[in-house]
The first five atom37 places (N, CA, C, CB, O) and aatype in JSON, in Angstrom:
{
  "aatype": [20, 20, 20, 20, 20, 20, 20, 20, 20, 20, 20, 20, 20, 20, 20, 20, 20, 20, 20, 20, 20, 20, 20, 20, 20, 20, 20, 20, 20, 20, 20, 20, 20, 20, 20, 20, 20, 20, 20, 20, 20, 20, 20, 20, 20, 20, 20, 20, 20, 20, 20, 20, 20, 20, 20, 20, 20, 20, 20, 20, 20, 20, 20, 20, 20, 20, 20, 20, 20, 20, 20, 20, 20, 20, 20, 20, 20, 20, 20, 20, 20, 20, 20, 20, 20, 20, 20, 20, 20, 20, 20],
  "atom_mask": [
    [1, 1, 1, 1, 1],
    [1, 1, 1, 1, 1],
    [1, 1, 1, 1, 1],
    [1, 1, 1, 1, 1],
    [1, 1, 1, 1, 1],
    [1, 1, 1, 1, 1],
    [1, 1, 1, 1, 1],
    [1, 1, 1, 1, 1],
    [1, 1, 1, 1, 1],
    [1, 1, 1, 1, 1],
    [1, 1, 1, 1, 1],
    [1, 1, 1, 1, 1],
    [1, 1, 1, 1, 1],
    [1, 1, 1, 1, 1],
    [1, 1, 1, 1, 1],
    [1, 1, 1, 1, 1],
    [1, 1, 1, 1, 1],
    [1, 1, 1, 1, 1],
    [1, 1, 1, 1, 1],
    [1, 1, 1, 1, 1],
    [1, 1, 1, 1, 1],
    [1, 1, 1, 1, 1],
    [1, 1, 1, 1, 1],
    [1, 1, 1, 1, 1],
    [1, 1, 1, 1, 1],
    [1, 1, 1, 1, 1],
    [1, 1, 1, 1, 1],
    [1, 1, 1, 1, 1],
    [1, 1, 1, 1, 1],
    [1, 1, 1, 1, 1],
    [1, 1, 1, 1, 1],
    [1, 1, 1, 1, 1],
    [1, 1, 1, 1, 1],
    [1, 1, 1, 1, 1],
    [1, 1, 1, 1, 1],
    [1, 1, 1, 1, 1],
    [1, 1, 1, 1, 1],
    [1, 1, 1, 1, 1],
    [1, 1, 1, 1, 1],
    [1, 1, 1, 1, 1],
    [1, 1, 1, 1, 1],
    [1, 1, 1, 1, 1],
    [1, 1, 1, 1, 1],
    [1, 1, 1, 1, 1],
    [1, 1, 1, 1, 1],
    [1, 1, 1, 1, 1],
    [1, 1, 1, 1, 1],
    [1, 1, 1, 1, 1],
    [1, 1, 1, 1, 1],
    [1, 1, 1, 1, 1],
    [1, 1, 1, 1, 1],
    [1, 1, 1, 1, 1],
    [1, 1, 1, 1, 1],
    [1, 1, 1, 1, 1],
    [1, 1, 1, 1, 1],
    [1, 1, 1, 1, 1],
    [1, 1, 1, 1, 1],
    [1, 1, 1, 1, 1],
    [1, 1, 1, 1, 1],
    [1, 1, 1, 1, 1],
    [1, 1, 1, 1, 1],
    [1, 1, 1, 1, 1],
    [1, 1, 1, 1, 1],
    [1, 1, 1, 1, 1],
    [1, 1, 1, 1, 1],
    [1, 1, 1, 1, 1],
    [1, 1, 1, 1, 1],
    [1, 1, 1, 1, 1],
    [1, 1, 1, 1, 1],
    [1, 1, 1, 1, 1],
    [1, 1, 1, 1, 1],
    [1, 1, 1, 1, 1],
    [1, 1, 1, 1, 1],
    [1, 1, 1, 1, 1],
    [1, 1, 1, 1, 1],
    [1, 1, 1, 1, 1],
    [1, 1, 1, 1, 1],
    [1, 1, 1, 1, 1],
    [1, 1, 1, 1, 1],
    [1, 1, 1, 1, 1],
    [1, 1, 1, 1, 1],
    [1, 1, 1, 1, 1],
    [1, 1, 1, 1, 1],
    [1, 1, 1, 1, 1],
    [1, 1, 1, 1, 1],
    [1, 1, 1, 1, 1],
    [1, 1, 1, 1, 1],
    [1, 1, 1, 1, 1],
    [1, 1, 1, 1, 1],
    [1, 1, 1, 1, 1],
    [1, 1, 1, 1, 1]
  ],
  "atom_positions": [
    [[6.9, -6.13, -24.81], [6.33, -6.18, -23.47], [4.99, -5.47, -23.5], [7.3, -5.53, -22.42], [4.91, -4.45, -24.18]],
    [[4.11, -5.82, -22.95], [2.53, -5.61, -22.72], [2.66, -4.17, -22.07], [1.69, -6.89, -21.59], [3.68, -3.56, -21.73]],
    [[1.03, -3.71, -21.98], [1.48, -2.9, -21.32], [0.96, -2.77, -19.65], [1.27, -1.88, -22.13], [1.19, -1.92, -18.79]],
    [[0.24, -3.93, -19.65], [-0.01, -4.32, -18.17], [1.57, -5.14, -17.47], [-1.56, -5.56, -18.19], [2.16, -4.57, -16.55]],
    [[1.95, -6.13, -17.9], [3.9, -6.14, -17.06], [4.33, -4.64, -17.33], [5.51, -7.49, -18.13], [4.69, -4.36, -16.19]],
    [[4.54, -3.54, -18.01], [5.64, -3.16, -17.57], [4.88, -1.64, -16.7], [6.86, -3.01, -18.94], [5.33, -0.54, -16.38]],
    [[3.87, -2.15, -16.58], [2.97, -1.27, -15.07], [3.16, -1.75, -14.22], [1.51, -1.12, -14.83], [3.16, -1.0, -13.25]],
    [[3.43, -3.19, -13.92], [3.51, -4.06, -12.82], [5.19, -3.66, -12.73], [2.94, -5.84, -13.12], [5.46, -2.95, -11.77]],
    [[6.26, -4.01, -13.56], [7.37, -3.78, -13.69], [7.59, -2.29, -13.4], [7.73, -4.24, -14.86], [8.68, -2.07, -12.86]],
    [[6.98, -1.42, -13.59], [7.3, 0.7, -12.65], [6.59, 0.11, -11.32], [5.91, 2.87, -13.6], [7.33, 0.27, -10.35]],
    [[5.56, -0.43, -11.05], [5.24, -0.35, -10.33], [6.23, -1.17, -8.62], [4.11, -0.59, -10.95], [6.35, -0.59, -7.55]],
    [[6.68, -2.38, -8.9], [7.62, -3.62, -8.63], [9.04, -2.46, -8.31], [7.81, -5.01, -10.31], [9.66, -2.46, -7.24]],
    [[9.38, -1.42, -9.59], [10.67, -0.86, -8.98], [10.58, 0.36, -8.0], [11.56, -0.43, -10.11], [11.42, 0.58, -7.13]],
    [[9.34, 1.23, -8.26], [8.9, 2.0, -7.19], [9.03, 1.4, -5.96], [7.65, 2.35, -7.35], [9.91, 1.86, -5.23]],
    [[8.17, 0.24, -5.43], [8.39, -0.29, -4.33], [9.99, -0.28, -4.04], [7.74, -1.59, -4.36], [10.43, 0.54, -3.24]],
    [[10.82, -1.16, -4.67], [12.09, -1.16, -4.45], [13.07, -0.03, -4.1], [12.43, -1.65, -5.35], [14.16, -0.02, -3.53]],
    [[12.22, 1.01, -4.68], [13.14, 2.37, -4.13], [12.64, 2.82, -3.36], [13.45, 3.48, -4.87], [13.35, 3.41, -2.54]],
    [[11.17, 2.8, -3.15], [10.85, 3.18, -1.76], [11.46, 2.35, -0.29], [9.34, 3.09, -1.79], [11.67, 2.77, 0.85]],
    [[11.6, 1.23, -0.82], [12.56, 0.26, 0.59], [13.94, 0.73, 0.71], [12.81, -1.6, 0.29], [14.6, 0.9, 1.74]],
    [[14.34, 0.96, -0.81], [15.96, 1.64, -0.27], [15.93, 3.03, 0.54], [16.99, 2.04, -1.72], [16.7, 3.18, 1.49]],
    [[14.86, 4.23, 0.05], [15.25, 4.92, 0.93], [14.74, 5.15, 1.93], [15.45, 5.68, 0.63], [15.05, 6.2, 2.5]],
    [[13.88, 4.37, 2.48], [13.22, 3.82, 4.12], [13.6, 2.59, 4.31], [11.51, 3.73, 4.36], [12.72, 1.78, 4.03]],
    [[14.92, 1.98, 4.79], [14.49, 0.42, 5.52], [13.83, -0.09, 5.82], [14.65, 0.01, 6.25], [13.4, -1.19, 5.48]],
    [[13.44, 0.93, 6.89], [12.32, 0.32, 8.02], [10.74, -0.46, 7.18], [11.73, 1.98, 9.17], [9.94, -1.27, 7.64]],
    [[10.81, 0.19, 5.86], [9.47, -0.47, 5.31], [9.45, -1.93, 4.89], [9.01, 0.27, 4.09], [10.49, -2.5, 4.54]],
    [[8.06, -2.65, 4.93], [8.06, -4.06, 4.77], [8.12, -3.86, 3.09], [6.64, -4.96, 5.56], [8.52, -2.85, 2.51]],
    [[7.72, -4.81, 2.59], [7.53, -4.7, 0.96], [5.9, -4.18, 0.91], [7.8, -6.47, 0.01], [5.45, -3.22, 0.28]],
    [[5.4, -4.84, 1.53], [4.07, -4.5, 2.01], [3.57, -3.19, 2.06], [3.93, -4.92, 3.16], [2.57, -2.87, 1.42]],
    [[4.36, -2.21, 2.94], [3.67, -0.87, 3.42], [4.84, -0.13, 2.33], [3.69, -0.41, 5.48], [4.61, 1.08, 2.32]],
    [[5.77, -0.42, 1.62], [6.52, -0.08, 0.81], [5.35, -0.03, -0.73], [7.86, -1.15, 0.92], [5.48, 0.88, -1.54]],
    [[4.39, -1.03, -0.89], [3.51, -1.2, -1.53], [2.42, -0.3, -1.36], [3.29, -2.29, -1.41], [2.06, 0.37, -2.33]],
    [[1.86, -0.2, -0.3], [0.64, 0.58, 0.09], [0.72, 2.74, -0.28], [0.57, 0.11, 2.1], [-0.05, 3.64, -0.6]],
    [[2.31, 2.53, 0.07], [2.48, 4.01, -0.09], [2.83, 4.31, -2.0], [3.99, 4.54, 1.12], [2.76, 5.44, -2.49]],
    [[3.02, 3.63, -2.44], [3.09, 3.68, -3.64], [1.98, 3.46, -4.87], [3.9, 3.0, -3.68], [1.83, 4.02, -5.96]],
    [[1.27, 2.38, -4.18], [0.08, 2.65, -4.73], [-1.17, 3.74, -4.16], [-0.35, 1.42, -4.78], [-2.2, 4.05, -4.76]],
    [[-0.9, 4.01, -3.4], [-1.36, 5.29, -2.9], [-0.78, 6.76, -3.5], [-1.05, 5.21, -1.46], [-1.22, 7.87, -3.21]],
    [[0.02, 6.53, -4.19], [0.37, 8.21, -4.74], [0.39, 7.66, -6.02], [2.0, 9.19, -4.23], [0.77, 8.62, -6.69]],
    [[0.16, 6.45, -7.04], [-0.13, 6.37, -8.13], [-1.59, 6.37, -8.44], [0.48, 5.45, -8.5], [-2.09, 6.41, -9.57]],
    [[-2.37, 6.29, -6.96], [-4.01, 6.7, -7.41], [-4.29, 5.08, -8.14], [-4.2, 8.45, -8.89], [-4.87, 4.91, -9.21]],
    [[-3.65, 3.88, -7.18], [-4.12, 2.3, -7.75], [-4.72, 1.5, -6.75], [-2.87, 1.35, -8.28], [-5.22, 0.39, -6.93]],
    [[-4.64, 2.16, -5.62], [-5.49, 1.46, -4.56], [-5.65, 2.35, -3.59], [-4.96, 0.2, -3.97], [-4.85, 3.26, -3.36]],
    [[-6.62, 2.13, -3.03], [-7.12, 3.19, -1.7], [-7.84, 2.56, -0.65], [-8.14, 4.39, -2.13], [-8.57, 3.11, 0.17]],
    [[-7.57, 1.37, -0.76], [-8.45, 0.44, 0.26], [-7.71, -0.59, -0.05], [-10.13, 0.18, 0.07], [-7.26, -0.96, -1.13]],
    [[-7.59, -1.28, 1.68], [-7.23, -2.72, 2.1], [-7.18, -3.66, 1.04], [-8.16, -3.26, 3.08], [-6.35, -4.18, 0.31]],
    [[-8.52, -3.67, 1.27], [-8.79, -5.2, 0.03], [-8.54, -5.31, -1.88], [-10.71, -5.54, 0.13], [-8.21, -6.21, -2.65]],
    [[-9.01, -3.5, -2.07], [-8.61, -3.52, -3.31], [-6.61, -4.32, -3.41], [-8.89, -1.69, -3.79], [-6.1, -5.25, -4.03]],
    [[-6.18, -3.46, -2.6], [-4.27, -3.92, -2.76], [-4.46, -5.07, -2.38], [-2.87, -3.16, -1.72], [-4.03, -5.74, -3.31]],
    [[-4.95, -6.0, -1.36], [-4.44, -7.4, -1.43], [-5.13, -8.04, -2.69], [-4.78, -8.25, -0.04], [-4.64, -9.16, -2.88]],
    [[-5.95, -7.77, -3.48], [-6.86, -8.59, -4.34], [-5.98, -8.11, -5.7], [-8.74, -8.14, -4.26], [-5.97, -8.9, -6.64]],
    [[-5.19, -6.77, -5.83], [-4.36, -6.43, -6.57], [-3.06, -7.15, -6.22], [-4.35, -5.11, -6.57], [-2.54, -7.16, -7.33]],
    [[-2.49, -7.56, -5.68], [-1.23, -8.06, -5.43], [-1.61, -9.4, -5.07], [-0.4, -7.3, -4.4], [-0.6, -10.1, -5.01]],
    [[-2.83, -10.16, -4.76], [-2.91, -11.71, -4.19], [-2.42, -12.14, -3.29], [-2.57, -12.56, -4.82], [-1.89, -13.25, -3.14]],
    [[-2.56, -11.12, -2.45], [-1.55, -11.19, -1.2], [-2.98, -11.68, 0.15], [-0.51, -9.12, -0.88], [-4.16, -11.4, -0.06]],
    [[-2.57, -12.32, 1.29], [-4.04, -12.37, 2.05], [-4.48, -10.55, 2.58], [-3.8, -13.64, 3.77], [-3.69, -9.63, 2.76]],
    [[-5.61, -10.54, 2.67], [-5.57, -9.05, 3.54], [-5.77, -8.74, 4.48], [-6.1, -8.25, 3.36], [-5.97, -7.57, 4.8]],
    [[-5.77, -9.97, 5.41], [-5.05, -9.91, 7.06], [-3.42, -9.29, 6.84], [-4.92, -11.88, 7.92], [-2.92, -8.38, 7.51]],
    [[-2.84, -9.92, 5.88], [-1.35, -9.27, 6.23], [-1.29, -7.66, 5.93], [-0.08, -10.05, 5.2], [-0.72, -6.75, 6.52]],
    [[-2.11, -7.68, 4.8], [-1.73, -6.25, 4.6], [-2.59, -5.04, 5.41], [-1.87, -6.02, 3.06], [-2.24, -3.87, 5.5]],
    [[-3.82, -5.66, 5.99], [-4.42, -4.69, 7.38], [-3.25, -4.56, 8.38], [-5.85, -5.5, 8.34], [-3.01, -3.39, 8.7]],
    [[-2.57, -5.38, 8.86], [-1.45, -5.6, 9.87], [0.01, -4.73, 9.55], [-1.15, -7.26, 9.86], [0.78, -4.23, 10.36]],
    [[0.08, -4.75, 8.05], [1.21, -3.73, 7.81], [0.53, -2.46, 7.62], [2.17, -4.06, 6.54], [1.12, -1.53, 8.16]],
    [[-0.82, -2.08, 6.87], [-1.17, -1.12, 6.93], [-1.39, -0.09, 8.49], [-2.09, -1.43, 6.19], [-1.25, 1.13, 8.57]],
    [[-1.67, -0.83, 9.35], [-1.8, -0.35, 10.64], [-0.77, -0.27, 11.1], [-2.51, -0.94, 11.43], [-0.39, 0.9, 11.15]],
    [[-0.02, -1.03, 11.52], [1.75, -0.56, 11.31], [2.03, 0.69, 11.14], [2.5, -1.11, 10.06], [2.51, 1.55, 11.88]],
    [[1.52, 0.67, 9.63], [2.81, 2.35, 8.88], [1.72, 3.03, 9.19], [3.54, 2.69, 6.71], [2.22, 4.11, 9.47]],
    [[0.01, 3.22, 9.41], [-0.41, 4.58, 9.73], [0.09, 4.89, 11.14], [-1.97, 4.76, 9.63], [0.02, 6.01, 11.64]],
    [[0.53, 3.94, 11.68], [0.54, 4.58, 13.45], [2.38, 4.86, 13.29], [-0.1, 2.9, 15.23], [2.62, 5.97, 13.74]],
    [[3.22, 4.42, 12.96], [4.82, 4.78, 13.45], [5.14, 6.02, 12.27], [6.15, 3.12, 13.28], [6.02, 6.84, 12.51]],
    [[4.29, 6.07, 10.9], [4.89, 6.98, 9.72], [3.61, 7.67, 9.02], [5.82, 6.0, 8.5], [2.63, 7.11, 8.53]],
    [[3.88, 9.01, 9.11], [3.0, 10.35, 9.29], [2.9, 10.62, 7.56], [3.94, 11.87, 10.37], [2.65, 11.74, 7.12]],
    [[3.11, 9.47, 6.68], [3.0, 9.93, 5.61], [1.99, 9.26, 4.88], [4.1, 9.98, 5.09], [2.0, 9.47, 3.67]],
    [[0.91, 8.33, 5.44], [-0.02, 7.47, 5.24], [-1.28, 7.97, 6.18], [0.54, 6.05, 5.52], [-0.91, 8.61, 7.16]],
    [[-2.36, 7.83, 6.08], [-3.27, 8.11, 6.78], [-4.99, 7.38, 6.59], [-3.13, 9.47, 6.6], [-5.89, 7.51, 5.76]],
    [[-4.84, 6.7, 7.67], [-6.21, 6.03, 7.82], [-7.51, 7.13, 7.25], [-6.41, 5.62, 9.59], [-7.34, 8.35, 7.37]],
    [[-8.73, 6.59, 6.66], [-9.6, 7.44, 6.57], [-10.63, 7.08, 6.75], [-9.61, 7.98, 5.73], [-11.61, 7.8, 6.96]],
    [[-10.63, 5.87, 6.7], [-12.35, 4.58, 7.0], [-11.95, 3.5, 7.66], [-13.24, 3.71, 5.45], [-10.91, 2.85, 7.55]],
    [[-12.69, 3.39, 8.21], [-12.82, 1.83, 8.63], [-14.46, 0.82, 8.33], [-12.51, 1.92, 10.43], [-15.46, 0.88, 9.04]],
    [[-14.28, 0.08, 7.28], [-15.68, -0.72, 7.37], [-15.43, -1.7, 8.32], [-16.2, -1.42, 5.99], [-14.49, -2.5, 8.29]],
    [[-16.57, -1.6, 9.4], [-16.05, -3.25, 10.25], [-16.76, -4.05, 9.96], [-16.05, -3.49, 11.81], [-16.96, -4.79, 10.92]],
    [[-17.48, -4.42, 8.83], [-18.14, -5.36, 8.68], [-17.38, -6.34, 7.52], [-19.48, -4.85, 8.43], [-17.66, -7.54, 7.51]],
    [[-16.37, -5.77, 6.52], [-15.83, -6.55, 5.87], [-14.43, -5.88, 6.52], [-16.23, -6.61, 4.3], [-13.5, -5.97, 5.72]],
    [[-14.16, -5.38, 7.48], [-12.78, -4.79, 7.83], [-12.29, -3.97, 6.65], [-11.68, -5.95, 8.18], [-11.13, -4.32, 6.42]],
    [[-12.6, -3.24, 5.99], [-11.42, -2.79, 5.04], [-11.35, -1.49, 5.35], [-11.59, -2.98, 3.45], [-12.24, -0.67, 5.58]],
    [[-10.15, -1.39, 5.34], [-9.7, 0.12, 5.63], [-9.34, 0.88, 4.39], [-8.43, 0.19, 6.59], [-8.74, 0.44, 3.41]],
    [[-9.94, 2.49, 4.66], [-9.53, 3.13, 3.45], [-8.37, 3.96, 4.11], [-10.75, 4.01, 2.64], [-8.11, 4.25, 5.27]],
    [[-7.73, 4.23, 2.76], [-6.43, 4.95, 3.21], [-6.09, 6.18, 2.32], [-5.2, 3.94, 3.16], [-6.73, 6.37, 1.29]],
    [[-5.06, 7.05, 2.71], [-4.39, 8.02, 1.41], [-3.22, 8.38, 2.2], [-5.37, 9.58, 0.77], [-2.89, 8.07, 3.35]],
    [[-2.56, 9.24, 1.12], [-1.25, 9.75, 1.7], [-1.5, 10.9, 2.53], [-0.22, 10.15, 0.62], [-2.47, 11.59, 2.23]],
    [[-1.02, 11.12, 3.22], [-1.4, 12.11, 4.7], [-0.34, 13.53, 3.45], [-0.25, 11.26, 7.12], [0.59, 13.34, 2.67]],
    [[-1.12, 14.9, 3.85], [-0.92, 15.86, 3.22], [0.04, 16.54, 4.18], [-2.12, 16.5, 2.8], [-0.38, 17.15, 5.16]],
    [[1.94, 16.36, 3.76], [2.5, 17.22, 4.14], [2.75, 18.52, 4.03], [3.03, 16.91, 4.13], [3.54, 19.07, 4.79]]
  ]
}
């Protein structure tokens, strides 16, 4: 195994345990907080362009989890390409 799959593969089961021990998270914001404490994305567009995901969805979950869960935290907003920067909020 390479060693880009089995980054994708820690990365793929992180998410998964972060959903088991929060329900409430989408795969999405289950994504955002994880690549956020592995220091792999810090902005909107970098994670959807990393995952190929659109980044309307993931602005929409990202705004989501900064406003209901105190463990994410907005830090920019560009409004000209929308991308939001983010980090883990310092408990």
């Amino acid at each position: 195994m390479n060693e880009e799959a089995s980054a994708a593969d820690r990365f793929l089961a992180l998410v998964a345990a972060a959903q088991e021990s929060d329900v409430a998270l989408t795969p999405i914001q289950a994504g955002l907080l994880v690549a956020a404490e592995l220091g792999i994305a810090s902005d909107s567009r970098s994670f959807a362009r990393m995952l190929g995901i659109a980044h309307a969805l993931v602005l929409r979950d990202l705004s989501a989890l900064a406003e209901h869960d105190d463990r994410l935290q907005i830090v920019k907003r560009d409004p000209r390409t929308m991308r939001v920067h983010y980090r883990l909020a310092a408990l």
